[in-house]
C-alpha positions in Angstrom: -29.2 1.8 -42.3 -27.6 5.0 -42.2 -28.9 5.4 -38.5 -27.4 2.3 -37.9 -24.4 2.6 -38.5 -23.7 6.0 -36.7 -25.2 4.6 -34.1 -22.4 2.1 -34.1 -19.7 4.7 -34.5 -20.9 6.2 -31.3 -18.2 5.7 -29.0 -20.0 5.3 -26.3 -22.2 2.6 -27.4 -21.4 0.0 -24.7 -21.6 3.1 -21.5 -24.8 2.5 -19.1 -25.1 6.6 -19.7 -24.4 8.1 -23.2 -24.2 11.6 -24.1 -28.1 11.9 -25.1 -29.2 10.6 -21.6 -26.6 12.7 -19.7 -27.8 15.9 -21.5 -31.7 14.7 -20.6 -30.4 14.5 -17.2 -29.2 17.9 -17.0 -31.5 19.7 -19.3 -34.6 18.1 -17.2 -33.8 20.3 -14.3 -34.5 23.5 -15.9 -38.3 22.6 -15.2 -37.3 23.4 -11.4 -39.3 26.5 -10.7 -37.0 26.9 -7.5 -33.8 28.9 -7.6 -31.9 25.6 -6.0 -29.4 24.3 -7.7 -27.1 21.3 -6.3 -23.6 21.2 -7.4 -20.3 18.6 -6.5 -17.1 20.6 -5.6 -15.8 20.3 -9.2 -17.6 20.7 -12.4 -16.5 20.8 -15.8 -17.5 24.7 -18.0 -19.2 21.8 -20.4 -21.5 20.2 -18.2 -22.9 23.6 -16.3 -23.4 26.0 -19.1 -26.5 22.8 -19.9 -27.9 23.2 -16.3 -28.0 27.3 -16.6 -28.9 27.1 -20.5 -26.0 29.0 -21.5 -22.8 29.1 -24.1 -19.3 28.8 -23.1 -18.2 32.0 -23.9 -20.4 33.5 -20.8 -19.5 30.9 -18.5 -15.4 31.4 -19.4 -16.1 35.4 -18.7 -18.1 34.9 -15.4 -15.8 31.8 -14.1 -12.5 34.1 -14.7 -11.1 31.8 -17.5 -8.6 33.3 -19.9 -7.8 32.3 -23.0 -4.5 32.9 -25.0 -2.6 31.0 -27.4 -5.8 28.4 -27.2 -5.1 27.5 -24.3 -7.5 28.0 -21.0 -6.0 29.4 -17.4 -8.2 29.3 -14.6 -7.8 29.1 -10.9 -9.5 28.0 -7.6 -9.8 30.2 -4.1 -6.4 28.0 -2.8 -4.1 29.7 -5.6 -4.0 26.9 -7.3 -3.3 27.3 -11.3 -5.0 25.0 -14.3 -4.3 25.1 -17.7 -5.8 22.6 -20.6 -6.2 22.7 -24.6 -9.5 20.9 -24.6 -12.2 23.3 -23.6 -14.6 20.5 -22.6 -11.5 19.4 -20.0 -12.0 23.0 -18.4 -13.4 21.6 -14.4 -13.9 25.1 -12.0 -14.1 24.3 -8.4 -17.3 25.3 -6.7 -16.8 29.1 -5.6 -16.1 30.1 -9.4 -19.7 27.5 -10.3 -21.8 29.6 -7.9 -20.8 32.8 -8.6 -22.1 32.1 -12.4 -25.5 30.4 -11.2 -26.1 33.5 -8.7 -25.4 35.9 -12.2 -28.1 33.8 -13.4 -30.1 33.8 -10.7 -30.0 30.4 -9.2 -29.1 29.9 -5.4 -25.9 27.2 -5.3 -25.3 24.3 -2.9 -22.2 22.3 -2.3 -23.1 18.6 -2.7 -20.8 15.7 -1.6 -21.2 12.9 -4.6 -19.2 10.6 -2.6 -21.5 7.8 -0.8 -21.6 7.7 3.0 -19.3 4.2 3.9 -19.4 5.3 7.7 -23.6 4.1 7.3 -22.8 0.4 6.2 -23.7 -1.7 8.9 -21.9 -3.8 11.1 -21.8 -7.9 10.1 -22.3 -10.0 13.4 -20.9 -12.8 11.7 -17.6 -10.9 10.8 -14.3 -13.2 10.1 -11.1 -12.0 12.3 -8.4 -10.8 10.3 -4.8 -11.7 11.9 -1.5 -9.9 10.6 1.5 -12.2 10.9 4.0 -9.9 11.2 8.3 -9.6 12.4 11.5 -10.1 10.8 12.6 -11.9 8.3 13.3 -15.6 8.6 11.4 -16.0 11.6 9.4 -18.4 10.2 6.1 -16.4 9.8 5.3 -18.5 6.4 6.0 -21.7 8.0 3.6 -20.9 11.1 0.6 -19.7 8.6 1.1 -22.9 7.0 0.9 -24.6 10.1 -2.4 -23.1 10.9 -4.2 -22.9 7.7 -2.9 -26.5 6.8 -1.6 -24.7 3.0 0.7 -24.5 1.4 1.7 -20.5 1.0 5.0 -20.4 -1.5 3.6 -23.1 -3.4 4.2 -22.5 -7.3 6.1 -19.1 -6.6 9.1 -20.5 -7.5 11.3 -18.6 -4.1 11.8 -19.4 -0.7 10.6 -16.3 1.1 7.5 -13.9 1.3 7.9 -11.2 -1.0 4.0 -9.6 -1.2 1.1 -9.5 0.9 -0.6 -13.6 1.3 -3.7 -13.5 2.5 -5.5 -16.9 3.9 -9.1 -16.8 4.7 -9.8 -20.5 6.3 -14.2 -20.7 6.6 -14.2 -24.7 7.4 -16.3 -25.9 10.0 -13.7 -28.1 12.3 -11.5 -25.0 12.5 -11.3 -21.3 13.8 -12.5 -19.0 10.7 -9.9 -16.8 10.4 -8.0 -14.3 7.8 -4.5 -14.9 7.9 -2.1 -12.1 6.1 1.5 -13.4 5.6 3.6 -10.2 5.7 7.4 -10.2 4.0 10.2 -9.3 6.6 12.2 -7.5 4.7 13.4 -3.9 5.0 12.0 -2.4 2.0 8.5 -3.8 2.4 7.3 -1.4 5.5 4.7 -0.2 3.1 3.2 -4.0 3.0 3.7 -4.4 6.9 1.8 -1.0 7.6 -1.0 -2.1 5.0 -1.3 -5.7 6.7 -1.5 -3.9 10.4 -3.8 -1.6 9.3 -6.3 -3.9 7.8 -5.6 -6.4 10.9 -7.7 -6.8 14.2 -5.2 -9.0 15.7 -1.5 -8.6 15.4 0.3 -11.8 15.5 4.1 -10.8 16.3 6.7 -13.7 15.6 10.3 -13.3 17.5 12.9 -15.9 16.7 14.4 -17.7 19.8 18.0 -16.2 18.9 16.1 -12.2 19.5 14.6 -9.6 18.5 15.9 -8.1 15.0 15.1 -4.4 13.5 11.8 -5.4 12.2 10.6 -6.5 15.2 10.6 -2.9 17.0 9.0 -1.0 13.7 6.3 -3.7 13.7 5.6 -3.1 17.4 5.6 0.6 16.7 3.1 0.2 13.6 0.6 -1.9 15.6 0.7 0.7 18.3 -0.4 3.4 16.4 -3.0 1.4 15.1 -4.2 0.3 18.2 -4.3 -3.1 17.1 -4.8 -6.1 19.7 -0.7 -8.1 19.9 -0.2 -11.4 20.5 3.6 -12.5 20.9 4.8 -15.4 20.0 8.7 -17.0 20.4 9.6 -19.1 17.3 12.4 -21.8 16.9 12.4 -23.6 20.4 13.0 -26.1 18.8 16.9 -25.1 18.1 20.0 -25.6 20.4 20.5 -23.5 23.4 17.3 -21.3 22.7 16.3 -19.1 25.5 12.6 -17.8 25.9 13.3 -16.4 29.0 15.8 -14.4 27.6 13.7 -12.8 24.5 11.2 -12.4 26.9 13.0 -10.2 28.8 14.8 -8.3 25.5 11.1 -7.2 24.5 10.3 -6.3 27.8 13.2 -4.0 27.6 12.8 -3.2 24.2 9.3 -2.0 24.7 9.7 -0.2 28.0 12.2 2.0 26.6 10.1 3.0 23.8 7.1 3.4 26.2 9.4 5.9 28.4 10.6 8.0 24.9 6.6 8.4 24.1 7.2 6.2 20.6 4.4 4.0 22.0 1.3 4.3 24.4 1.2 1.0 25.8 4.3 -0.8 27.3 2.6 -4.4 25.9 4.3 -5.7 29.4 1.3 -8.2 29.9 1.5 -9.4 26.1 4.8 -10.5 26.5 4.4 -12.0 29.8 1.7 -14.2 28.4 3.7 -15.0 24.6 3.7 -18.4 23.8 6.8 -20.4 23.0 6.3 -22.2 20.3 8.0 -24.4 16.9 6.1 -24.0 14.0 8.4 -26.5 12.2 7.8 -29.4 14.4 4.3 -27.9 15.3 4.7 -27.7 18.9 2.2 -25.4 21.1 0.4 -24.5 17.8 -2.8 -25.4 19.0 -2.6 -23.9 22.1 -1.2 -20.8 19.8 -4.7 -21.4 18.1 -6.5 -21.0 21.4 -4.8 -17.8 22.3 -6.1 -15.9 19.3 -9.7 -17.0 19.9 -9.4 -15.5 23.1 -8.0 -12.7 22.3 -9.9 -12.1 19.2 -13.0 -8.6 19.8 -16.6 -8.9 19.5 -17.3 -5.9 17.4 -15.2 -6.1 14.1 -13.4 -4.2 12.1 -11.7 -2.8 14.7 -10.6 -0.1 12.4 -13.7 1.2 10.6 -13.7 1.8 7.2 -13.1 5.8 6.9 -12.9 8.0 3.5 -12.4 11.4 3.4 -14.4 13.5 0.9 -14.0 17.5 -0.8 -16.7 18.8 1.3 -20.6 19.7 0.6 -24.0 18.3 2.1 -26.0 15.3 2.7 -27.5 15.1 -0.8 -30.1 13.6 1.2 -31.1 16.9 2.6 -32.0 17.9 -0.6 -33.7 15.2 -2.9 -36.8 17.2 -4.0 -34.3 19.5 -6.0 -33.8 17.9 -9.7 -31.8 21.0 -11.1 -28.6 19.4 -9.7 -25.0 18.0 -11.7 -25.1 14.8 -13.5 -22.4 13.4 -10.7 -25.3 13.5 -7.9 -28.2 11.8 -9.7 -29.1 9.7 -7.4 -26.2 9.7 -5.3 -25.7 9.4 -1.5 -26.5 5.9 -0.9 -24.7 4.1 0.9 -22.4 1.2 -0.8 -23.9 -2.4 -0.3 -20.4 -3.7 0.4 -16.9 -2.4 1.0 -13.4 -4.0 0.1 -10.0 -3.1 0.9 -7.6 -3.5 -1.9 -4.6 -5.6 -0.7 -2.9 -6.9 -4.1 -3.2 -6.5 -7.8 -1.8 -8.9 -10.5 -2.3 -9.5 -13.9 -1.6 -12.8 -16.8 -2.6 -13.8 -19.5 -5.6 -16.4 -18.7 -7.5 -14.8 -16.1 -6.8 -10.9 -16.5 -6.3 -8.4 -13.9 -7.5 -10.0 -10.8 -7.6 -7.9 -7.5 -6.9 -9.4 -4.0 -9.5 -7.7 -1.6 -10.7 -7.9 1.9 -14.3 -7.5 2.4 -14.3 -4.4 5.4 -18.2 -3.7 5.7 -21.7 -5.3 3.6 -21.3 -8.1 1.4 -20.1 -8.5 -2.2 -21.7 -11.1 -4.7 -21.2 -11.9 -8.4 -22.7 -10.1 -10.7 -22.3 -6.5 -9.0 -21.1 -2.9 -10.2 -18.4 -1.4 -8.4 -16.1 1.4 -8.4 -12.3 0.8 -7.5 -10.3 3.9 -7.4 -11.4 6.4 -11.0 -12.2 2.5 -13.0 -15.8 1.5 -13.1 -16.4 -2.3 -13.4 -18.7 -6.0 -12.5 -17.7 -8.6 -10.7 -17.7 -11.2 -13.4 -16.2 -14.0 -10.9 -15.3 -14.4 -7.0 -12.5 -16.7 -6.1 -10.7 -18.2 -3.2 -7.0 -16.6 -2.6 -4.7 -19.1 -4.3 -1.7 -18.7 -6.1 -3.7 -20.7 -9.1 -7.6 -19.5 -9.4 -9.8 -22.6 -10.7 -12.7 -21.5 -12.3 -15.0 -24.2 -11.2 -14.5 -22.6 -8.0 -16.4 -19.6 -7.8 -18.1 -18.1 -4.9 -21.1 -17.0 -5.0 -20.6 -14.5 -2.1 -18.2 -13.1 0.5 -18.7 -11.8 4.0 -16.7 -9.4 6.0 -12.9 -10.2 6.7 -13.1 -12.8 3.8 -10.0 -12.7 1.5 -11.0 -13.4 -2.4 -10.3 -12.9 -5.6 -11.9 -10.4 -8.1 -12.6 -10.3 -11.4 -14.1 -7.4 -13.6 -11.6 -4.8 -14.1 -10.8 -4.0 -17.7 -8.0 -1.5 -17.2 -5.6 -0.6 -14.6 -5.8 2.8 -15.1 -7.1 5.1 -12.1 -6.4 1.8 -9.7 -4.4 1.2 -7.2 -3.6 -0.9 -3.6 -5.2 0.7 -1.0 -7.7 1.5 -3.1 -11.2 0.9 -1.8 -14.1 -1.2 -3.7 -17.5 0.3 -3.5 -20.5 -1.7 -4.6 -23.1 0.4 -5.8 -26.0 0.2 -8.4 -25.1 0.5 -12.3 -25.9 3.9 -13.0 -24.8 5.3 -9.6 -21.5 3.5 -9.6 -20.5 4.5 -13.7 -21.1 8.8 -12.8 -19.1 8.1 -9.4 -16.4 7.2 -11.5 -16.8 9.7 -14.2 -16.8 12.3 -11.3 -13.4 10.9 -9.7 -12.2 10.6 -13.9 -12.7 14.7 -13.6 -11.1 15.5 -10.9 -7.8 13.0 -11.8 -7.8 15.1 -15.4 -8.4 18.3 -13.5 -5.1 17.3 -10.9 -3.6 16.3 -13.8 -3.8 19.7 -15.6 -2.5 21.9 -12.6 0.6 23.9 -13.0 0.9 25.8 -9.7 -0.5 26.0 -5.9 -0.5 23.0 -3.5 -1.5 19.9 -4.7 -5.2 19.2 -5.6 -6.0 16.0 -3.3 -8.0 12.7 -4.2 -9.5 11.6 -0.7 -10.6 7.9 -2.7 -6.9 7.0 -3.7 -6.0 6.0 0.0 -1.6 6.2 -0.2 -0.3 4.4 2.8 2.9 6.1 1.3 1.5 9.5 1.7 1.3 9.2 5.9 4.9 8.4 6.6 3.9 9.3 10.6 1.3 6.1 10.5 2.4 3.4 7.9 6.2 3.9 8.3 8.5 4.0 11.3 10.6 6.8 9.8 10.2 9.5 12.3 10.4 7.2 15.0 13.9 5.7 14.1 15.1 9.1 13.7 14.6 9.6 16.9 16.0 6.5 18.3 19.5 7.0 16.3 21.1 9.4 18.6 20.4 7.2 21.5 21.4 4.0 19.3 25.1 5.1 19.2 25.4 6.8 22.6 23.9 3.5 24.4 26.3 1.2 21.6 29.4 3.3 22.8 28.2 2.6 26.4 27.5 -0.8 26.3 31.0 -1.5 24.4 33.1 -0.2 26.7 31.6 -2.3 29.5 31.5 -5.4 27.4 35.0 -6.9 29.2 33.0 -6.9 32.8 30.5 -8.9 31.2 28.9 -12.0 30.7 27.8 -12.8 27.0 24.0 -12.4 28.3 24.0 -9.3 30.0 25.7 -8.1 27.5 23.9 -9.3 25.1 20.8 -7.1 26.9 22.6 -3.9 27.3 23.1 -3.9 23.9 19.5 -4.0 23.2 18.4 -0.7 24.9 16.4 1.5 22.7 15.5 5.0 24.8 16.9 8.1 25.0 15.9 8.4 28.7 17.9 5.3 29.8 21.4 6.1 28.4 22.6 7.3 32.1 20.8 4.9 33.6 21.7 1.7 32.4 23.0 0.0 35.5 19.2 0.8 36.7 17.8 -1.3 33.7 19.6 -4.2 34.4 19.3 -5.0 37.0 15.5 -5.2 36.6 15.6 -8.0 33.5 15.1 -11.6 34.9 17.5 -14.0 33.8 16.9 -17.8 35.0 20.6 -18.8 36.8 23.3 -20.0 34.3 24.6 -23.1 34.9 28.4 -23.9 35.7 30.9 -23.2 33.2 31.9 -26.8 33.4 28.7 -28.1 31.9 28.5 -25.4 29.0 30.0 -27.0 26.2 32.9 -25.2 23.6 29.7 -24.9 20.7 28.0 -22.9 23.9 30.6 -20.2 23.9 30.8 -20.5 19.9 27.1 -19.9 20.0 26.9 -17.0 22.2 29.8 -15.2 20.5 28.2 -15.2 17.0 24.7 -13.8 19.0 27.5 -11.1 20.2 28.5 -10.4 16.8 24.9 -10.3 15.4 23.9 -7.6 17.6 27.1 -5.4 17.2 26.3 -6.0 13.2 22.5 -4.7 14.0 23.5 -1.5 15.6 25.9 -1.0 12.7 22.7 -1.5 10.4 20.4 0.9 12.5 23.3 3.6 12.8 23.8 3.6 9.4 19.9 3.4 8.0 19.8 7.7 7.6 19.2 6.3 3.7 16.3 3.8 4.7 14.3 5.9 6.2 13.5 7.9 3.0 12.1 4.8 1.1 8.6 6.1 1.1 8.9 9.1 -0.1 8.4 8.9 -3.9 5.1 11.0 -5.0 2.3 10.1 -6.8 2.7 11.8 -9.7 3.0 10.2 -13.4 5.9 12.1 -14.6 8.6 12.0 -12.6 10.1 15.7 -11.8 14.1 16.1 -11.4 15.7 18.3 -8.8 18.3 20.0 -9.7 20.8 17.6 -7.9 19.6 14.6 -10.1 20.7 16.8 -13.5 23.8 15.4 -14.7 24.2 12.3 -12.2 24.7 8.7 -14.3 21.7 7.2 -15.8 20.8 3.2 -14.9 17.4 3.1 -17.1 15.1 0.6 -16.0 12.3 -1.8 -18.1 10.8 -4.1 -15.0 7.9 -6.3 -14.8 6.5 -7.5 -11.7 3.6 -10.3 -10.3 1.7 -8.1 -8.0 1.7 -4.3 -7.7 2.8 -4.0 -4.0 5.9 -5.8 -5.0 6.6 -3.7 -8.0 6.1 -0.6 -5.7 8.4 -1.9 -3.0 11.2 -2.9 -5.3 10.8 0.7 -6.8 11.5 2.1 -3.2 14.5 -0.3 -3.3 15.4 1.7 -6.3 15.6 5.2 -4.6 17.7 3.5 -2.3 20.3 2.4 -4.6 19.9 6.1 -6.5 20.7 7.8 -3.3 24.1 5.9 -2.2 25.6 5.6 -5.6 24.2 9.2 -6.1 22.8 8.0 -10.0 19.6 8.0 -11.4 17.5 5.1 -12.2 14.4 5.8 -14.1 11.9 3.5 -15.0 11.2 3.7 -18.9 8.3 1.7 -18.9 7.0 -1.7 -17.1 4.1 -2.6 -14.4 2.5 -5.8 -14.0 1.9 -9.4 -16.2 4.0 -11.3 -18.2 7.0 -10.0 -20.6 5.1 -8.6 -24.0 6.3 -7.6 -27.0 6.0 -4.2 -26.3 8.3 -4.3 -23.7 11.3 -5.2 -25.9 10.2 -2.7 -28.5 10.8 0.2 -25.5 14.5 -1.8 -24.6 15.1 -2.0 -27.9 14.6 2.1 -28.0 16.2 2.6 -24.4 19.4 0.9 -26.1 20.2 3.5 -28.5 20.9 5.6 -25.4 22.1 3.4 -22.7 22.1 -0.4 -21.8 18.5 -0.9 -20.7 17.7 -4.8 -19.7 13.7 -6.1 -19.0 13.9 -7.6 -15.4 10.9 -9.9 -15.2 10.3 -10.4 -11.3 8.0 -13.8 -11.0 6.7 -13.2 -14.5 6.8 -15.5 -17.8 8.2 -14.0 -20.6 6.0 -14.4 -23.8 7.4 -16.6 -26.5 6.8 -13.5 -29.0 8.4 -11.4 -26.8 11.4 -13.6 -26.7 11.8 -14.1 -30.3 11.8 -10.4 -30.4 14.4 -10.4 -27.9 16.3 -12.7 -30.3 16.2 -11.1 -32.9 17.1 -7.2 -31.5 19.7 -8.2 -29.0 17.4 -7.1 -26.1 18.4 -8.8 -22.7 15.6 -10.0 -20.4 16.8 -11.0 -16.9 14.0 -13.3 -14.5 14.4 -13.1 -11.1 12.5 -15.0 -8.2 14.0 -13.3 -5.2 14.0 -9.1 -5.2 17.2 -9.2 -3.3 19.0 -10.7 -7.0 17.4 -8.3 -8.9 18.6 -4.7 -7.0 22.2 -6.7 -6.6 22.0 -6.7 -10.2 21.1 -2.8 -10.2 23.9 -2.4 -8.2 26.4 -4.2 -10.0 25.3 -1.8 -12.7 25.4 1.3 -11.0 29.2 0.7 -10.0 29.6 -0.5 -13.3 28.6 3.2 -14.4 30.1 5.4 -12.0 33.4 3.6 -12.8 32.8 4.4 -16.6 32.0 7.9 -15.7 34.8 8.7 -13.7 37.3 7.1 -16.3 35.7 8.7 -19.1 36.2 12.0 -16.5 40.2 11.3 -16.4 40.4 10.7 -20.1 39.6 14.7 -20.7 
């Protein structure tokens, strides 16, 4: 009885690997006659004084960690500085682990724990995934829609694309394809680059009335990809559209930025060949359909699954060796199947489900995975709908398949862009316990350069790539030279030429716009006695569209910053955020790409009202109790509202609410919600500054 019961006080109870078979593990190698001893790049004082059958005290002396005021300093051959409490939190990088098995007498390797993705092979049968990607309100949803035959914004209570869709269609009658719906909007370039990147076709929608900002950074993104583009001219549908003369803006819009080295293919023979098209009315869809299966690659992915790892060997190289760290026990086997992360959400019914996209093997119920630090099974495989129906699991996926996972407890140590391994029980539970170390050990540094995590893939973190920040940098100097240019000429003008002029984007071509000109191909216009008044109404407002675009490009120096926030939990202050206003923040959100985007939408707000919004507490799910509780505390300092973006509020947490005069605020379009923050920031710079003339 009494063995009973501590057995079920053992915390570790429900693990695949408890203590006792992780110390049989490591004390088993010290029958190894050899002197060989296989080690990860980290490994924690706890786990290595086992393997050389030692106490901690020798292995603190020999691995040059102090101790004062119980606390534990060490440091690693980059500079880098570590302090923890916990002595069994104490991880040494390799050098300091091999100089302590040499004292001993053992002869160190470097081991890579991480498992080989690049050796997954290739699926013949692989689905095509196509990125729909351009502006806003270019009727991206409506086309997807059109060629799925479903409904994408169905249930989601707005009227535009605000996270990633994706839309695998597998039937027989039609072209299997991956479909990824991709918002328009300006602060979702993080979503765009994640879409490209994942995409082997890029699907680019222009309206009929032009080209808009988006389109260029989605052109740049899919160039540096390297990504097959298809264009496509939306909206023919509508009075007085002209293909012709979109045609010839990309054409001019491309060139220049081929000629300024932003882009290594001018695309000329993708835009001779785009296909007009109304996705409304449905016309040329199916020859749009036609025109991807063409253009569609044999051999797919086209980009290749890649992860970079900490360093070491082939544990492969070495398998006869059993004195070696619990983290490589029968590691280096290559994953059975491969996912890309694309969205997380969480509610109350079906848990935290994770949108993925199969890149490489195959993933069926019932298998252990790793996602990011988090170790779970696949306990269900659904189809991507807004509403999962659990009679309608799948039993398994293929690659470029879109689905719906189930089997993560926590969201801890996950994240987008996070990849999904598939690997056996016992080999997928230490892989996360490994990556668990080296997120505490990154966690406990105090100085040097940051410690990196090659498995939490940021698209945030390669700005060059995934954003177009460097590249509209370079393109604003020109912007406003070529503007100037093209508005002093306006008067000798017709409304199309200079409705081209105005779209030049090249430094190269600001003394040489006469040249460029002259080389667009405009059909004739017709007399001026069969245009009609609503004709010259129409072409004035396209005038005053693009003046108002320049205006938003010359004045985007803020924009460009959006991806910069860090990855770090607590959020460090620079000395010019000390003393600015204070806009706290409670916000929860459907998906976590969207929470993340409207967060960059935050920073933007912080930096032109020159304030501070900090986010006290939120994520993803529905409104719980224990976000009122957090208002309820963020009151006593300042006015701190829940914002619940496409979440239900709980009917606890809205009593609560009640009761403690919190306010919750829902909001089904992001643009309402950062109005609001706005509305508050002015509100709180004007009560600064007249609390300011009142001393």
């Amino acid at each position: 009885m009494i063995f009973k019961t501590l057995h079920l006080a053992y915390k570790g109870k429900n693990l695949p690997i408890g203590r006792t078979v992780f110390r049989k593990v490591l004390t088993k190698g010290r029958s190894q006659r050899s002197p060989e001893i296989l080690l990860p790049p980290y490994i924690a004082i706890s786990e290595l004084r086992l393997m050389l059958n030692t106490d901690y005290i020798s292995c603190f002396r020999l691995s040059n960690v102090s101790i004062a005021r119980n606390k534990y300093v060490w440091k690693d051959s980059c500079g880098r500085i570590f302090e923890n409490i916990n002595k069994r939190n104490v991880i040494i990088p390799f050098e300091n682990a091999a100089y302590v098995s040499k004292y001993y007498g053992f002869k160190p390797i470097k081991i890579n724990p991480e498992p080989d993705i690049e050796e997954v092979p290739r699926s013949k049968d692989a689905i095509p995934v196509v990125s729909v990607i351009g502006h806003n309100d270019h009727g991206k949803t409506t086309l997807i829609e059109k060629l799925t035959g479903q409904s994408v914004l169905e249930g989601k209570g707005a009227v535009k694309t605000q996270n990633l869709v994706a839309i695998t269609v597998t039937s027989a009658d039609q072209f299997s394809a991956t479909y990824l719906d991709t918002p328009g909007d300006l602060i979702f370039d993080v979503i765009r680059g994640r879409a490209i990147h994942l995409a082997d076709l890029a699907l680019v929608v222009v309206s009929s009335e032009g080209a808009e900002l988006r389109t260029r950074d989605v052109i740049l993104q899919a160039d540096k990809f390297n990504v097959p583009v298809i264009f496509c001219v939306n909206k023919i549908d509508l009075d007085y559209s002209n293909v012709e003369l979109v045609k010839s803006e990309l054409l001019l819009q491309c060139s220049q930025m081929y000629e300024s080295g932003l882009i290594s293919r001018e695309f000329r023979s993708e835009i001779e060949r785009l296909v007009p098209i109304s996705a409304l009315k449905g016309t040329n869809v199916e020859e749009l359909k036609e025109t991807i299966k063409r253009s569609i690659g044999k051999n797919l992915p086209i980009n290749e699954v890649k992860m970079e790892h900490l360093g070491g060997e082939d544990i492969r190289k070495y398998e006869k060796y059993i004195r070696r760290a619990n983290s490589l026990v029968s590691a280096g086997l290559p994953p059975k199947g491969v996912g890309f992360i694309l969205e997380i959400s969480k509610s109350h019914s079906h848990g935290i489900v994770l949108t993925v996209i199969v890149r490489s093997g195959v993933i069926v119920e019932g298998n252990y995975f790793v996602a990011g630090t988090t170790y779970g099974r696949i306990t269900g495989i659904y189809e991507t709908k807004e509403r999962i129906k659990v009679n309608e699991k799948l039993e398994s996926v293929k690659v470029g398949m879109s689905v719906c996972i189930q089997g993560l407890r926590s969201l801890e140590g996950t994240s987008v862009d996070d990849l999904i391994l598939i690997l056996p029980q016992h080999e997928a539970f230490r892989l996360s316990q490994y990556r668990k170390q080296i997120q505490l050990l990154k966690s406990s540094q105090t100085k040097g350069v940051e410690l990196t995590t090659p498995w939490a893939v940021s698209l945030k973190a390669n700005e060059s790539i995934y954003t177009t920040q460097e590249d509209e940098q370079r393109l604003q100097v020109v912007e406003s030279k070529v503007e100037e240019k093209a508005l002093d000429e306006e008067d000798g003008t017709n409304s199309f030429d200079t409705t081209a002029v105005e779209g030049v984007d090249n430094e190269q071509c600001v003394d040489q716009i006469e040249e460029h000109r002259t080389s667009i191909y405009l059909k004739p216009i017709e007399d001026e006695d069969e245009w009609s008044t609503r004709s010259r109404e129409h072409n004035e407002k396209l005038n005053e569209r693009w003046k108002e675009k320049y205006k938003m490009e010359k004045n985007s120096s803020i924009v460009n910053n959006s991806g910069k926030r860090t990855e770090e939990i607590c959020e460090k202050l620079s000395s010019e955020c000390i003393g600015r206003p204070v806009v706290p923040v409670i916000m929860r959100a459907n998906y976590l790409g969207t929470f993340d985007s409207i967060l960059d939408g935050f920073e933007l707000l912080e930096k032109e009202y020159e304030v501070r919004i900090p986010l006290v507490h939120g994520g993803i799910g529905p409104i719980v109790p224990n976000d009122i509780v957090q208002a309820e505390i963020g009151n006593k300092f300042a006015f701190c509202p829940v914002y619940a973006f496409q979440v239900p509020v709980h009917h606890d947490a809205a009593k609560h609410a009640i009761i403690n005069k919190v306010v919750v605020k829902s909001f089904n379009l992001y643009s309402d919600l950062l109005e609001d923050v706005k509305s508050r920031c002015i509100r709180t710079l004007q009560k600064a500054s007249n609390k300011n003339v009142r001393q």
